[in-house]
C-alpha positions in Angstrom: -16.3 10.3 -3.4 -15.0 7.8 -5.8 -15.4 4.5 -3.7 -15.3 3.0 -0.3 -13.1 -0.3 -0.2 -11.7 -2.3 2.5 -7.9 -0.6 2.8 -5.2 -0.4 5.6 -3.3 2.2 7.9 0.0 1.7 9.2 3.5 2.9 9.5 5.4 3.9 6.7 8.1 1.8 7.1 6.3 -1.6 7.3 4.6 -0.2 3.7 8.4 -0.1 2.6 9.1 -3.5 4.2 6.5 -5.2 2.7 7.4 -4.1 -0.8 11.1 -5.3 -0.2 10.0 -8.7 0.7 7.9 -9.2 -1.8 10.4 -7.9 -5.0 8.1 -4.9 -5.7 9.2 -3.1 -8.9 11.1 -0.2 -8.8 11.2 2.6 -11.7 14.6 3.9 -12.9 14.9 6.0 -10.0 14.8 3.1 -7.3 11.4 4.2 -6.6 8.6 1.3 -6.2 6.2 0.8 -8.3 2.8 1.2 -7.0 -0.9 2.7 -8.0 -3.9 3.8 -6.6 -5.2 5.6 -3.0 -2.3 5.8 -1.3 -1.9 8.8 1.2 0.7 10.3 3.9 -1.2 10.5 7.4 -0.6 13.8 9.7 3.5 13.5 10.2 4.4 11.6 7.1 5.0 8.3 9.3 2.0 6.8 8.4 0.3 5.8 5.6 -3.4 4.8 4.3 -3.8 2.6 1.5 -7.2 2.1 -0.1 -8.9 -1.1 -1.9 -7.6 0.2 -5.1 -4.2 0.2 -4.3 -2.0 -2.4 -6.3 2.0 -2.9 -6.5 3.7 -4.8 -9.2 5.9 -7.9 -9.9 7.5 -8.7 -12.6 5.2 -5.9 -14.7 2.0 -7.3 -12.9 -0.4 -6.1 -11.0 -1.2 -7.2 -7.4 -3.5 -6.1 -4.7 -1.3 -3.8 -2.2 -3.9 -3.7 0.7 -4.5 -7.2 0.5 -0.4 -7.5 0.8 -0.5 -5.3 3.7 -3.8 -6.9 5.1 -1.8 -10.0 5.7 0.5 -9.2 7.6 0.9 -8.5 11.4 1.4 -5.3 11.5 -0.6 -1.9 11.2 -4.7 -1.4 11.2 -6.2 -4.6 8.6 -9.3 -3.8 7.5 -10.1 -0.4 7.7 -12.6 1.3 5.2 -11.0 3.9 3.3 -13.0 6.4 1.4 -11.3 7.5 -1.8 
């Protein structure tokens, strides 16, 4: 076990959201640009995202769960072990 951090858990689609509104990065292939524990639940329509978890702007890092933690939708505040 690498760490235990405060993370989040939520649907897939309000991770995606979230990065849209925000102007997350995207690589070549439209794909966002993001680091870190980040983890498909049972069903792929959820997602964990640990402490470490960052997404970037402009080539800069920035705290994903903290993004997600934020906001009003999925599980703030849950303790991910990574």
């Amino acid at each position: 076990m690498s760490g235990i951090g405060t993370g989040w858990f939520g649907p897939l689609e309000s991770l995606y959201y979230a990065l849209s509104v925000v102007g997350c990065d995207r690589d070549a292939e439209g794909r966002y640009c993001v680091r870190g524990t980040i983890a498909l639940g049972l069903g792929g329509q959820e997602v964990v995202v640990g402490a470490d978890a960052d997404y970037y702007v402009g080539g800069q890092p920035r705290g994903l769960a903290g993004l997600l933690n934020s906001t009003s939708y999925g599980l703030r505040n849950v303790t991910v072990i990574a």
